[in-house]
TORMILO-44218 format. One record per residue (C-alpha): x, y, z. Coordinates in Angstrom, 1 decimal. Example, Ala and Ser with C-alpha at 12.3 -4.5 7.8 and 13.67 -1.06 7.14 Angstrom:
2
{c1->12.3&c2->-4.5&c3->7.8}
{c1->13.7&c2->-1.1&c3->7.1}
// end
This chain:
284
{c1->0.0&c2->0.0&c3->0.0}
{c1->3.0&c2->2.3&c3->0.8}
{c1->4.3&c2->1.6&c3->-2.8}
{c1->1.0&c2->2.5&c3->-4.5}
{c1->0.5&c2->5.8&c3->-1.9}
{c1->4.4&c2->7.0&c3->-2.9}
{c1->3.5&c2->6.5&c3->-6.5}
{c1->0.3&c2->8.5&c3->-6.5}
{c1->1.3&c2->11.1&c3->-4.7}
{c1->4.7&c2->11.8&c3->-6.9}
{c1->2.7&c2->11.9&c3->-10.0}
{c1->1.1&c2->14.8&c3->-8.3}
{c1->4.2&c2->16.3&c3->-7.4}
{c1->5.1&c2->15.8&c3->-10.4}
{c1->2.3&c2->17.4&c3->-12.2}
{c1->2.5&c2->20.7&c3->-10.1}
{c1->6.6&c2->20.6&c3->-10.6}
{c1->5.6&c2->20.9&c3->-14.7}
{c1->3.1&c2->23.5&c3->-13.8}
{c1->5.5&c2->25.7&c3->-12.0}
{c1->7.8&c2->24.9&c3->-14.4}
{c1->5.4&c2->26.2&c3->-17.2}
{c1->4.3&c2->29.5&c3->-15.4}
{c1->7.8&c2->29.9&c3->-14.8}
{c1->8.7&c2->30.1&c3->-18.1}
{c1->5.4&c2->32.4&c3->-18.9}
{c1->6.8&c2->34.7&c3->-16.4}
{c1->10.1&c2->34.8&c3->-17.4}
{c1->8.7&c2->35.7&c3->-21.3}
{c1->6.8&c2->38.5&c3->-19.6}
{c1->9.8&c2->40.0&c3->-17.8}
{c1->8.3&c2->39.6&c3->-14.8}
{c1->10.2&c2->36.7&c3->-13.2}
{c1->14.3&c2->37.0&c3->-14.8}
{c1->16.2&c2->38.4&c3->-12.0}
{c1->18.1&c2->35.4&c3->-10.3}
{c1->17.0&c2->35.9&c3->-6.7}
{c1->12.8&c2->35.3&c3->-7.3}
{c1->14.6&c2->32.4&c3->-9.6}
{c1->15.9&c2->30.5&c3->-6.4}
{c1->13.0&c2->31.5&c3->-4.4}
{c1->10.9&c2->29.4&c3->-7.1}
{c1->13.6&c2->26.5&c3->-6.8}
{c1->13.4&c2->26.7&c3->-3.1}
{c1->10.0&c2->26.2&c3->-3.1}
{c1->9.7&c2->23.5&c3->-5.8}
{c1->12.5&c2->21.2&c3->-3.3}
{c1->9.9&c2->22.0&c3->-0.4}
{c1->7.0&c2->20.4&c3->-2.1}
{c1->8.9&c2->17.3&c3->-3.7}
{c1->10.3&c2->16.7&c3->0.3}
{c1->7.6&c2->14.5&c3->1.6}
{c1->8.6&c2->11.1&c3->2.0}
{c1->5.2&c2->10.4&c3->0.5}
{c1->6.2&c2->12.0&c3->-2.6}
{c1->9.6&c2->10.3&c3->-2.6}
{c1->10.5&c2->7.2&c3->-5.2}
{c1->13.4&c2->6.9&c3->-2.8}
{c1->11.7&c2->5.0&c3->-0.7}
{c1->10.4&c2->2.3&c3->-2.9}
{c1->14.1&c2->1.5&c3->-3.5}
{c1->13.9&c2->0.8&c3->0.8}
{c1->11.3&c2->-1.5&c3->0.6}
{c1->13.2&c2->-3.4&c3->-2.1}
{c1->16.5&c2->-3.3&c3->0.2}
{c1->14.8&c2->-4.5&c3->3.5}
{c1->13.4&c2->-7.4&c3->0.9}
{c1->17.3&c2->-7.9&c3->-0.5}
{c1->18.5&c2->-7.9&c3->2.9}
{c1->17.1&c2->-10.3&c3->4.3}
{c1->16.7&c2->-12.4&c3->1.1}
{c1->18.7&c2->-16.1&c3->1.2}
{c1->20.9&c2->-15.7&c3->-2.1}
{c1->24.7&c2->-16.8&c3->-3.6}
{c1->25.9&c2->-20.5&c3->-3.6}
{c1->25.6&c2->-20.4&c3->0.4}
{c1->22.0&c2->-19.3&c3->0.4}
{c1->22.1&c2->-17.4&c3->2.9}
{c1->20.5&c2->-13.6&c3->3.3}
{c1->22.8&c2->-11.1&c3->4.3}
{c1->21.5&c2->-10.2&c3->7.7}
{c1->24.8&c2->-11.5&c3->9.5}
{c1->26.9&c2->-8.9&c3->7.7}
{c1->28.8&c2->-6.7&c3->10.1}
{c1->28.5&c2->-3.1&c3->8.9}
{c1->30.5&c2->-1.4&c3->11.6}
{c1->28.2&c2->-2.1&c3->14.6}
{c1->27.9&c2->-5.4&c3->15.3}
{c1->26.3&c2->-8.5&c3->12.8}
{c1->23.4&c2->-7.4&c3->11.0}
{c1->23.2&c2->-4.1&c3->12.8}
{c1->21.7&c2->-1.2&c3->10.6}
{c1->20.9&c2->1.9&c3->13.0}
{c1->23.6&c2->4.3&c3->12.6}
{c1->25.8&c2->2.2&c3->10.7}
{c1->25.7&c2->4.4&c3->8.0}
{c1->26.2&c2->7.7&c3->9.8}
{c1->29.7&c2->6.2&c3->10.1}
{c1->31.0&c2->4.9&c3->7.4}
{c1->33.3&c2->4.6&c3->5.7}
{c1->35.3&c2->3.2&c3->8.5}
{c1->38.0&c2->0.5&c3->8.7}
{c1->36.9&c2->-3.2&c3->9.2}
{c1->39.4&c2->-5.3&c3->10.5}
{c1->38.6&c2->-8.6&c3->9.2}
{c1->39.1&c2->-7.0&c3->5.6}
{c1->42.2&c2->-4.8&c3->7.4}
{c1->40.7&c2->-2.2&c3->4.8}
{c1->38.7&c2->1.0&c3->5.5}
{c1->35.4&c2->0.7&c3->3.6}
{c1->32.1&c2->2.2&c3->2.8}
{c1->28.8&c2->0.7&c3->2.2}
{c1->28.7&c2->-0.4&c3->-0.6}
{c1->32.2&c2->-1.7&c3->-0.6}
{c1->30.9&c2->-3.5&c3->2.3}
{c1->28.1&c2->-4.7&c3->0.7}
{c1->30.2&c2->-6.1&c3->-2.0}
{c1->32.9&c2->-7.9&c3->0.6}
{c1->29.5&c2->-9.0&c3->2.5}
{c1->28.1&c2->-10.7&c3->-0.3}
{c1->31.0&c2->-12.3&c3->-1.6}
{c1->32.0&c2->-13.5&c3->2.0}
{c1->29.1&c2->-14.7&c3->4.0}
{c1->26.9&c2->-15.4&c3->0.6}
{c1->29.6&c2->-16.5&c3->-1.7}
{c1->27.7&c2->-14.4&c3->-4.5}
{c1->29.0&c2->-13.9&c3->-7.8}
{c1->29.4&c2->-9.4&c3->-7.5}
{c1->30.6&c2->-9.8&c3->-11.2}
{c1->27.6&c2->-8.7&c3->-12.9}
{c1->27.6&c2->-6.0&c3->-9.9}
{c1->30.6&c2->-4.7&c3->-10.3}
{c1->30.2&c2->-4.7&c3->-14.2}
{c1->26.5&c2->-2.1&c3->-14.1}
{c1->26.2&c2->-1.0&c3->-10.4}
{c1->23.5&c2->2.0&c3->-11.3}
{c1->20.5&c2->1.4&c3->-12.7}
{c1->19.4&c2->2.3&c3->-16.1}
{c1->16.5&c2->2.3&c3->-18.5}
{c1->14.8&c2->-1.4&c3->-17.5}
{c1->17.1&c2->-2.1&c3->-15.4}
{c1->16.9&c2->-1.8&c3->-11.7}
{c1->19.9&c2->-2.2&c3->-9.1}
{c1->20.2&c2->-4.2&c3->-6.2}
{c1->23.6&c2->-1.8&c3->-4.3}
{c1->21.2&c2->1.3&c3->-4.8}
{c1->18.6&c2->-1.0&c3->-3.2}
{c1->20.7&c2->-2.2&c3->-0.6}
{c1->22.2&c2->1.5&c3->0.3}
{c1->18.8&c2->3.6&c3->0.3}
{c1->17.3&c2->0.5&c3->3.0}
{c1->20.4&c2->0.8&c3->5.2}
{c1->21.0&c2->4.5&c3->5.0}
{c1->17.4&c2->5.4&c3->5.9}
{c1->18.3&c2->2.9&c3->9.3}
{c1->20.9&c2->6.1&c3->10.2}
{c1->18.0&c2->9.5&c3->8.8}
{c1->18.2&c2->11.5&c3->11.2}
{c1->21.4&c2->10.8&c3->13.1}
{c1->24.5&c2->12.7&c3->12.6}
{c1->27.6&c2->12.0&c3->10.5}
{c1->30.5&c2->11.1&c3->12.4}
{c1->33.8&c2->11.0&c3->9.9}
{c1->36.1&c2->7.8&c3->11.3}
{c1->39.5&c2->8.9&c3->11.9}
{c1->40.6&c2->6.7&c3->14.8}
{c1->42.1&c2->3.8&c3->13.2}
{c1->45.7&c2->4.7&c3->11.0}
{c1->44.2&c2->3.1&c3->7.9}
{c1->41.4&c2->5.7&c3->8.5}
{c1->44.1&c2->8.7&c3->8.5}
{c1->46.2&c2->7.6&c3->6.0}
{c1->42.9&c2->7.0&c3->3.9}
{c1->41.4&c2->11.1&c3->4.4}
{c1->44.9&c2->12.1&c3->3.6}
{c1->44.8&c2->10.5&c3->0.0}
{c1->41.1&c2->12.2&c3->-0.3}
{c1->42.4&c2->15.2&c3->0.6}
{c1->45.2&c2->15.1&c3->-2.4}
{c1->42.6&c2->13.6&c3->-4.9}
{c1->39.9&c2->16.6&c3->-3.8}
{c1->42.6&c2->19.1&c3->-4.7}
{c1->44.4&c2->17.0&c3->-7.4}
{c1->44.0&c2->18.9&c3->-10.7}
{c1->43.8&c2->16.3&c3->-14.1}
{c1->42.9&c2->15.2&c3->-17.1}
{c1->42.1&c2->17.6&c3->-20.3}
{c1->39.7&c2->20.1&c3->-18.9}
{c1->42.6&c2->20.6&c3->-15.6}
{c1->40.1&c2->20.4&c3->-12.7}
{c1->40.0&c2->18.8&c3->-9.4}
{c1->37.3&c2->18.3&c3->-7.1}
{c1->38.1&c2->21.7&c3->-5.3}
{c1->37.4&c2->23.7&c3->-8.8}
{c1->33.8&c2->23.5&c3->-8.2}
{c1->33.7&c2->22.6&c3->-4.1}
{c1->36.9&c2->24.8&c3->-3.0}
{c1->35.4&c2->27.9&c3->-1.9}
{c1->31.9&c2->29.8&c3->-0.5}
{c1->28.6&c2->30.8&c3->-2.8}
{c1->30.1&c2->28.9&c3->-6.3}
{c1->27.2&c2->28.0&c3->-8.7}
{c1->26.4&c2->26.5&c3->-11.6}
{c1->23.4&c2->27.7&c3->-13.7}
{c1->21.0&c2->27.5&c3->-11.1}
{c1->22.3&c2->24.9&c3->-8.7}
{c1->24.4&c2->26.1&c3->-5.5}
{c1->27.8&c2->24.1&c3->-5.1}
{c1->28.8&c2->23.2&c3->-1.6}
{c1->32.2&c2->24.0&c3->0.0}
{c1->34.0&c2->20.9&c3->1.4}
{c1->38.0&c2->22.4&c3->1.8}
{c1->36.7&c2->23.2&c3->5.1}
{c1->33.9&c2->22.1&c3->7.5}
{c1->30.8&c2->23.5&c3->7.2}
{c1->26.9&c2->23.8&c3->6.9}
{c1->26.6&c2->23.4&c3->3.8}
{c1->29.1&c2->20.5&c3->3.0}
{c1->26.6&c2->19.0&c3->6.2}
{c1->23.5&c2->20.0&c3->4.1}
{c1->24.8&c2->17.8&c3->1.1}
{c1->26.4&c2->15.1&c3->2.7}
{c1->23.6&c2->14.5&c3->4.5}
{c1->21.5&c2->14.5&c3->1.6}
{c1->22.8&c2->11.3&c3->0.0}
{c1->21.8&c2->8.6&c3->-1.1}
{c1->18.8&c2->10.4&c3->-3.3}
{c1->16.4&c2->10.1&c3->-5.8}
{c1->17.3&c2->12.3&c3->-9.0}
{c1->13.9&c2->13.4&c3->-10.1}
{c1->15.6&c2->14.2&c3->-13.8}
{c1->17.2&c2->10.6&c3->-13.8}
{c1->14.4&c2->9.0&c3->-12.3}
{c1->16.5&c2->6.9&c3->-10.1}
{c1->17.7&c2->6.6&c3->-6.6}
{c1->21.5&c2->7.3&c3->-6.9}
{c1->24.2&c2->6.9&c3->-3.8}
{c1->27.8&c2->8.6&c3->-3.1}
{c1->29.4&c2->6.1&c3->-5.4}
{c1->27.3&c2->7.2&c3->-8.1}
{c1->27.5&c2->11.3&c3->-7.4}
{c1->31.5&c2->10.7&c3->-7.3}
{c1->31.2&c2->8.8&c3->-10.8}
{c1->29.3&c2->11.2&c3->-12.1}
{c1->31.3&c2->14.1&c3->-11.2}
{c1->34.5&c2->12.2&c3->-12.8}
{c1->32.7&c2->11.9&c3->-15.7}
{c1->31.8&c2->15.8&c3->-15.9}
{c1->35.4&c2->16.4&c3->-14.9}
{c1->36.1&c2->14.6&c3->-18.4}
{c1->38.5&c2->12.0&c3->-16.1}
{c1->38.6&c2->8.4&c3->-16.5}
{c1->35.7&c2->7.2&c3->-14.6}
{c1->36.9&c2->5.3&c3->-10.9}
{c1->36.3&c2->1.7&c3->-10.7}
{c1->32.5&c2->1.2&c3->-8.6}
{c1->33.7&c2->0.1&c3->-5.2}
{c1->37.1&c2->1.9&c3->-5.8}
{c1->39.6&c2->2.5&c3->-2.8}
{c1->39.7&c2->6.3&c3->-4.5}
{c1->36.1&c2->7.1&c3->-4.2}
{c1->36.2&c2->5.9&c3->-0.6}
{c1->39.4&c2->8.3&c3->0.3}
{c1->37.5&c2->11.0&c3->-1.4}
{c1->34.3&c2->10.1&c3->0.3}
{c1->35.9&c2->10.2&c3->4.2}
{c1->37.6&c2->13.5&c3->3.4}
{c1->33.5&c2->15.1&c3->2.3}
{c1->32.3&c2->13.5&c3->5.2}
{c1->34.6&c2->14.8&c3->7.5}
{c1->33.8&c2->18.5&c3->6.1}
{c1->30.3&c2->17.4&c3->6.8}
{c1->30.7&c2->15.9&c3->10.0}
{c1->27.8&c2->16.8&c3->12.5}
{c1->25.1&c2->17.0&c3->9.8}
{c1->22.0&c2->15.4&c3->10.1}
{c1->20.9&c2->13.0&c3->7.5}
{c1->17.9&c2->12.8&c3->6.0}
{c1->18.0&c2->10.0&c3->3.9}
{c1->16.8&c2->8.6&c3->1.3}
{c1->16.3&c2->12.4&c3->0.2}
{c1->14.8&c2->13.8&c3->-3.2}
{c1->16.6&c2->16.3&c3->-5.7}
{c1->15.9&c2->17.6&c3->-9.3}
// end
């Protein structure tokens, strides 16, 4: 019944989204609505009527998670509901607020869904190939990691993000995220910190948040993710935001489950720590 309700209730969202969208462009014709602050006022209000859980998509991909979780699968057919993500076997509540965070029975610092992938392969003996090969989902195709991370991250909305710095795998790990944030490559000769390196940077219409240095707005989007991209019409997690913004950086995309995204990943989170999540959220 959930399902049904979330779906119904984003095609109305939906519908009054296009409107605005519409009388927004009506407006702007008329020369009554061009000047850039009424502009975010109008954005600001469309991201306060998609930010009802009942209006979220997101949430579907939880219901299928909490199904995956617990589902017996891999040559051991077993579920995965004895996998130890940070807090004891098969415990979810605020084990995402703290992740990534070194596991010693991999001796590796990890996030979730490198944990996921260790889990599965581990205690399920499940073939991650296919995995590994298309992580996001696409056009008729769904994804079981984006899933997996939208159940298990919802388990931590509403706690705090606490970056993991105790263990020396941990340090040495943010160090190398901190050289890759400001590590400038490939043909267009950006970094991470071209975009996210200083205060009130924008693109178009879409405000960038600062992560060189702690603060509310790194918290803001750090605690935002995982998500569900209304223009992609798909839930999409850290590992695919990092992708992505490889990709845009015209740089050789990182391997899905990468030790690089993770570095990179630590060093946002520990800009962010203290935010509140509020997971899965909802974006254009």
């Amino acid at each position: 019944m959930r399902s049904k309700a979330i779906g119904v209730a984003f095609l109305g969202v939906a519908a009054i989204a296009l409107s605005l969208g519409l009388t927004g462009l009506g407006s702007a014709q008329d020369g009554v609505n061009s000047n850039s602050s009424t502009s975010a006022a109008e954005i600001e209000r469309y991201r306060k009527m998609i930010d009802d859980p009942m209006a979220n998509p997101g949430f579907l991909n939880v219901d299928r998670g909490e199904a995956l979780w617990s589902e017996a699968r891999g040559e051991k057919n077993v579920s995965l509901e004895t996998c130890d993500l940070g807090e004891g076997p098969g415990v979810l509540d605020g084990a995402y607020a703290k992740l990534p965070r070194y596991f010693k029975d991999a001796d590796q610092v990890m996030d979730l869904e490198q944990r996921l992938l260790w889990c599965m392969e581990k205690i399920q003996a499940f073939d991650t190939k296919p995995i590994r090969a298309k992580p996001f989902s696409g056009p008729g195709r769904g994804s079981d990691m984006e899933d997996l991370v939208a159940f298990i991250a919802n388990k931590s909305s509403g706690m705090k993000i606490e970056a993991q710095l105790a263990y020396p795998k941990e340090k040495e790990l943010y160090e190398i995220g901190e050289a890759l944030f400001f590590r400038r490559s490939a043909v267009m000769d950006f970094s991470c910190a071209t975009c996210h390196g200083a205060a009130n940077k924008r693109i178009r219409t879409t405000d960038l948040p600062q992560f060189d240095v702690p603060n509310k707005s790194a918290q803001a989007s750090m605690g935002s993710w995982p998500t569900y991209r209304v223009s992609q019409s798909a839930t999409r997690t850290m590992q695919h935001r990092l992708w992505d913004c490889y990709r845009q950086m015209r740089m050789p995309a990182p391997g899905y489950g990468s030790e690089a995204v993770t570095a990179i990943t630590l060093y946002l989170n520990k800009s962010a720590e203290g935010g509140e999540l509020k997971v899965p959220s909802i974006k254009r």
